[in-house]
N, C-alpha and C positions, 0 to 999 in steps of 0.2 A: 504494500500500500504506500503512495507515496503523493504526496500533496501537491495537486497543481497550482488553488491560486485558495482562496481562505474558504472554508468551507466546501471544496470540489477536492475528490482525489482519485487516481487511478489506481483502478485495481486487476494486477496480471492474471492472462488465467491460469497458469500454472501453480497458482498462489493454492498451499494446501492452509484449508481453513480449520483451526481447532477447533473443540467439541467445546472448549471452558469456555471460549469468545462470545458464543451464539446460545439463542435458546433454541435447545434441538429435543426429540424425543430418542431414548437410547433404542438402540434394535434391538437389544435382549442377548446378543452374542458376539464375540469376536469373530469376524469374518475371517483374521489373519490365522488363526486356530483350527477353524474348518475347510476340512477338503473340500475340493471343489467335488461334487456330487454326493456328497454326506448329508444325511438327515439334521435336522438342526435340534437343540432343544425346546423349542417353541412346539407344540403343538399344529401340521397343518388344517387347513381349513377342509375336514373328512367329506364332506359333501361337494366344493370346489374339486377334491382331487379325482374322487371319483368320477364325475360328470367329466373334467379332461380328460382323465383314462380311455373313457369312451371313445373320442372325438375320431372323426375320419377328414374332416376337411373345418379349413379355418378362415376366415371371412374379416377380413381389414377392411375397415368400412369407418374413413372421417371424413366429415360433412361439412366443420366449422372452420374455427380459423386455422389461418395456414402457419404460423408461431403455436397456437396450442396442438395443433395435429406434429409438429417436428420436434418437439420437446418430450411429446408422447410415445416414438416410434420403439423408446428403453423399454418399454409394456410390452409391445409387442415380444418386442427381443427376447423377453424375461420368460414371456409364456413358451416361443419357441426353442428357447435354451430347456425347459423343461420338459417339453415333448421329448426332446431328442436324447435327453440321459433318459428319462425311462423307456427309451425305444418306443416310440409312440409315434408312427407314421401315419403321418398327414400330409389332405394336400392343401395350399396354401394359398390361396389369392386372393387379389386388394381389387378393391372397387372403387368408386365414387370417385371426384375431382382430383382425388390426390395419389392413386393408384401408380400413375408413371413414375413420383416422384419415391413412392415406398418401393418400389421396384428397384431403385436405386442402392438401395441399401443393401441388398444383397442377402437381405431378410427370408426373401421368397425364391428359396432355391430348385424348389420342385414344380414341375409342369402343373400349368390350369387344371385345376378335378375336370373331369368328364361328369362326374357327377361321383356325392360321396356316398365311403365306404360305412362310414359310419358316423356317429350323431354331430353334429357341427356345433362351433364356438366362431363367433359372431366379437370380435375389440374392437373399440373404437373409441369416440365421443360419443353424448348421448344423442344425438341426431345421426349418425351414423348408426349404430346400432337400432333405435327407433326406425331407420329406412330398412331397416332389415325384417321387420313384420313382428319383431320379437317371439319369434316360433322357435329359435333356435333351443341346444338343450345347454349351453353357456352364455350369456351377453355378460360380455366384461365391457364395464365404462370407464375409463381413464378420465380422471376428472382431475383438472389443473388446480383446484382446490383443497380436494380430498388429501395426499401423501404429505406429511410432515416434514421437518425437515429432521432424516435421521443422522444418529451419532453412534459410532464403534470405532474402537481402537484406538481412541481417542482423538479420532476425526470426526469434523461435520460433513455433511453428505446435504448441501442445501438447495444444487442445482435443481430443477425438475426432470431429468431425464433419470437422476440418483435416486430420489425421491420415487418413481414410477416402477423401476428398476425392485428396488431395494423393499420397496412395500407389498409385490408380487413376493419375491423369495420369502418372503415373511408369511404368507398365506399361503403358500404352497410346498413352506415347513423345510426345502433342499435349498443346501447352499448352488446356489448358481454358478455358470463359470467365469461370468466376467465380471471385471475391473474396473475401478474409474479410468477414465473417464467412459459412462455407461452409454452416451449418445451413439447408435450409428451413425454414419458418415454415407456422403452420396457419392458414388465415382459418379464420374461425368464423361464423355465421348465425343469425340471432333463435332464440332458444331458447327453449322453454315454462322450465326452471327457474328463471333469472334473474328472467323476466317474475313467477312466481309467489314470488319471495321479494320483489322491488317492492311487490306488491301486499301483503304482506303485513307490510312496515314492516319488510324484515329486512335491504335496502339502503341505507346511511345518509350520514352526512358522511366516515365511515373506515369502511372495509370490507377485512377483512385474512382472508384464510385460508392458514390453519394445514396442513401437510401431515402428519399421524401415519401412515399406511400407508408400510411399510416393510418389503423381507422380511429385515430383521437387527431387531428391536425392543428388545432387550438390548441393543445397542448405537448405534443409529440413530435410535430414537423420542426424539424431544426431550420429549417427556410432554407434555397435553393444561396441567399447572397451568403446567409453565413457561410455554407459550405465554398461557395466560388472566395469569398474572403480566407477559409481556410487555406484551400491549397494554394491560394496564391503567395501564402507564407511556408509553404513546404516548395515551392518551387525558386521561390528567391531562396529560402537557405540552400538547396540543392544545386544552386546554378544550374534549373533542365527547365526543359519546358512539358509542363504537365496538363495530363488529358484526363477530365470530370467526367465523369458518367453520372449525371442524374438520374436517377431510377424512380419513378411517377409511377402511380396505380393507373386509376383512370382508365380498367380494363375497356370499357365500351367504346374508346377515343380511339382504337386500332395502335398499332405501331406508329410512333411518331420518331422520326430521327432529324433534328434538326440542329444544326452548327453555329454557335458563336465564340466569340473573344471578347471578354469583357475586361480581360487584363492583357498584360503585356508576355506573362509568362504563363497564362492556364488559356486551351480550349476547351469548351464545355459541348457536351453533346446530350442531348435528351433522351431520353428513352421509357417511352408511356406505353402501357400496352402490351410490355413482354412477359410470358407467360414465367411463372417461375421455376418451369423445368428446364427452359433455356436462358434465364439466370442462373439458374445452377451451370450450366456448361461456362457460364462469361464471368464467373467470378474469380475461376482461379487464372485467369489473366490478368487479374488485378493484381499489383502492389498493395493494397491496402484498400479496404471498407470500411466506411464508419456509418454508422443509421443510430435510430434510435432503437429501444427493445420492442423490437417488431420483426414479424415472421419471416422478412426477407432478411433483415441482419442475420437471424437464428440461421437462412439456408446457407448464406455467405461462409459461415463458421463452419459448417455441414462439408458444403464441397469441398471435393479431391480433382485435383489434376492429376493428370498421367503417372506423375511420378509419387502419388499419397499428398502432395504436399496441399496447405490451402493458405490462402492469405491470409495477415492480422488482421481483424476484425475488432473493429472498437465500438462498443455500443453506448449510447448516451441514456444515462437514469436520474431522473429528476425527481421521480416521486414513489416510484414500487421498486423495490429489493433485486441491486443488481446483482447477486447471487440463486436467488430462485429463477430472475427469467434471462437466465444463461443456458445454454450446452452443456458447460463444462469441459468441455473441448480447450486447451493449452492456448489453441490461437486465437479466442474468444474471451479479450480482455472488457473492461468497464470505465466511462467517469462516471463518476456518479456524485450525487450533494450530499452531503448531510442527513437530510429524509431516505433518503435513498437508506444511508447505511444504519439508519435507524429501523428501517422497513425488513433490512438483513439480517439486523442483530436480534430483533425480536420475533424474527417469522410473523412478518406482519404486512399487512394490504391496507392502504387509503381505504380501499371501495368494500371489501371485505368489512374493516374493521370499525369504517365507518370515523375514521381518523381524517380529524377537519384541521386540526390547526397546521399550520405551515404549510398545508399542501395548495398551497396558490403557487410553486415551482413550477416554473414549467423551463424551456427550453433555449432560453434566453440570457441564462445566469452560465451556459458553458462560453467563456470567451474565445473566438477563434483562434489567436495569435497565443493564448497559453495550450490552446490543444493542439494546435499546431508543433508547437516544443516537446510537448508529450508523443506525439506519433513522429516525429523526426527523431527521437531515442528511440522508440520501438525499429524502426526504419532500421537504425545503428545494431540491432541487436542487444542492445542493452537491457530491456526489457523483457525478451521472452526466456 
């Protein structure tokens, strides 16, 4: 943790967070203790296990937002880490809007059911699930409120991908096989967009995109000038000439690619309208992304280029817990205020908690020219 300007400080994500720091709920066992595939001493949940036992095909089905469906994919994960130590073959496929991008993950290794062998489990959101007729003979809801923020070994576990992960193995009584960081990751594959902003001299020595789509924008959009005011302090300290990708929701408005120069050392390019399976492919050509905590910063942290690697990823928290709505992911750092790490510390929510005081933060107290400082050390490697 390290203070940017009074009351703002950045926080790495490789940063491991103690269990004495935070208020966490303990997991009831040392994970460092138990084998990976060992019964826990918790009790599992005897009716949950059975009903999986059963299962012949599995049903990924999220309907909602696109940050609570990719912070949630550790659920998924959790349940099919458990299939496969009890030899429990299933077949496995995603549906609904976000189907391309859970394919990504590498989650869903086995071919489309033809149709199942036997009783079906239904994860998701609860509108996911609900699209599923709830006939199923499992509907698991992953619900971004539900998981606690757990603690073992004297770690906190505050991410929600840890949290989703870590509250499955708890009800299904087996230590699981994986590790923090619990998020999976999206590989990505050659993509016509990248290739066609190459060609077009719009990928350069610095390549930074900007995340603006946000569903709070009164309070969440960092603004299009703060961002072009940022990098034009990363491109004077870098002596280069840097290229903005502003990234806009605005799905109905189609693709918009349009070019200016509003400084002497950043070109800005627009970009409205791209689906975020083919952001997933344009991120790891970035240098660096900064957004706010929002679904498209969450995929930026997510994707993998060719060679595993992804860009730093810096997200902006003004008012909800930059450690719950992180990845957890190493390249998926935070600024965050004050509220922010008061929101951390005590596993706590504005909207949740119904916490009024201070929270007139919004997105206007990050200065560009100190975050700018903060992401030119990341840049150096200093940081991660």
């Amino acid at each position: 943790m390290t203070t940017v300007t009074p009351g703002i400080r950045f926080h790495s994500g490789s940063l491991r967070v103690s269990a004495e720091d935070v208020h966490t709920t303990p997991l009831g066992y040392d994970r460092e203790s138990v084998p990976a595939g060992a019964p826990l001493r918790l009790a599992p949940s005897a009716e949950l296990v059975h009903r999986l036992s059963g299962c012949g095909e599995v049903v990924v089905d999220f309907e909602g937002k696109l940050g609570d469906t990719l912070l949630a994919l550790s659920g998924v994960r959790a349940v099919l880490d458990w299939l496969r130590l009890r030899s429990v073959h299933v077949a496995v496929r995603a549906v609904g809007p976000y189907a391309r991008l859970v394919a990504r993950t590498g989650l869903i290794t086995q071919p489309q059911s033809t149709g199942p062998t036997g009783e079906q489990l239904v994860i998701g959101d609860r509108a996911g699930v609900e699209a599923q007729g709830l006939t199923a003979a499992v509907n698991l809801v992953l619900d971004p409120a539900a998981p606690p923020c757990w603690s073992t070994d004297g770690r906190a576990h505050p991410d929600l991908p840890a949290r989703h992960y870590l509250a499955l193995e708890r009800r299904l009584g087996t230590h699981l096989p994986a590790t923090a960081p619990f998020a999976p990751t999206l590989a990505t594959r050659p993509a016509t967009l990248p290739e066609e902003l190459r060609a077009a001299g719009w990928l350069g020595d610095l390549n930074v995109a900007a995340i603006t789509a946000t569903s709070w924008p009164e309070r969440k959009d960092y603004t299009a000038q703060r961002f072009i005011t940022l990098t034009e302090h990363l491109a004077e300290a870098r002596r280069t000439q840097a290229r903005l990708l502003l990234i806009g929701g605005n799905p109905g408005g189609g693709v918009r690619i349009a070019a200016e120069a509003p400084g002497r050392h950043v070109r800005v390019l627009h970009l409205d309208g791209v689906s975020a399976d083919h952001l997933a492919d344009l991120f790891p050509h970035c240098h660096l992304v900064v957004g706010n905590d929002t679904g498209l910063t969450h995929l930026a942290a997510m994707a993998r280029g060719g060679e595993g690697n992804g860009p730093p990823v810096v997200g902006l928290y003004a008012r909800h817990s930059h450690s719950k709505w992180r990845t957890g992911l190493p390249n998926h750092h935070a600024v965050a205020t004050n509220l922010s790490d008061r929101m951390h510390q005590g596993d706590l929510c504005p909207v949740r908690d119904a916490i009024t005081q201070d929270t007139g933060v919004h997105m206007e107290v990050f200065p560009p020219a100190a975050l700018a400082q903060v992401v030119l050390d990341l840049l150096a490697g200093e940081r991660l």
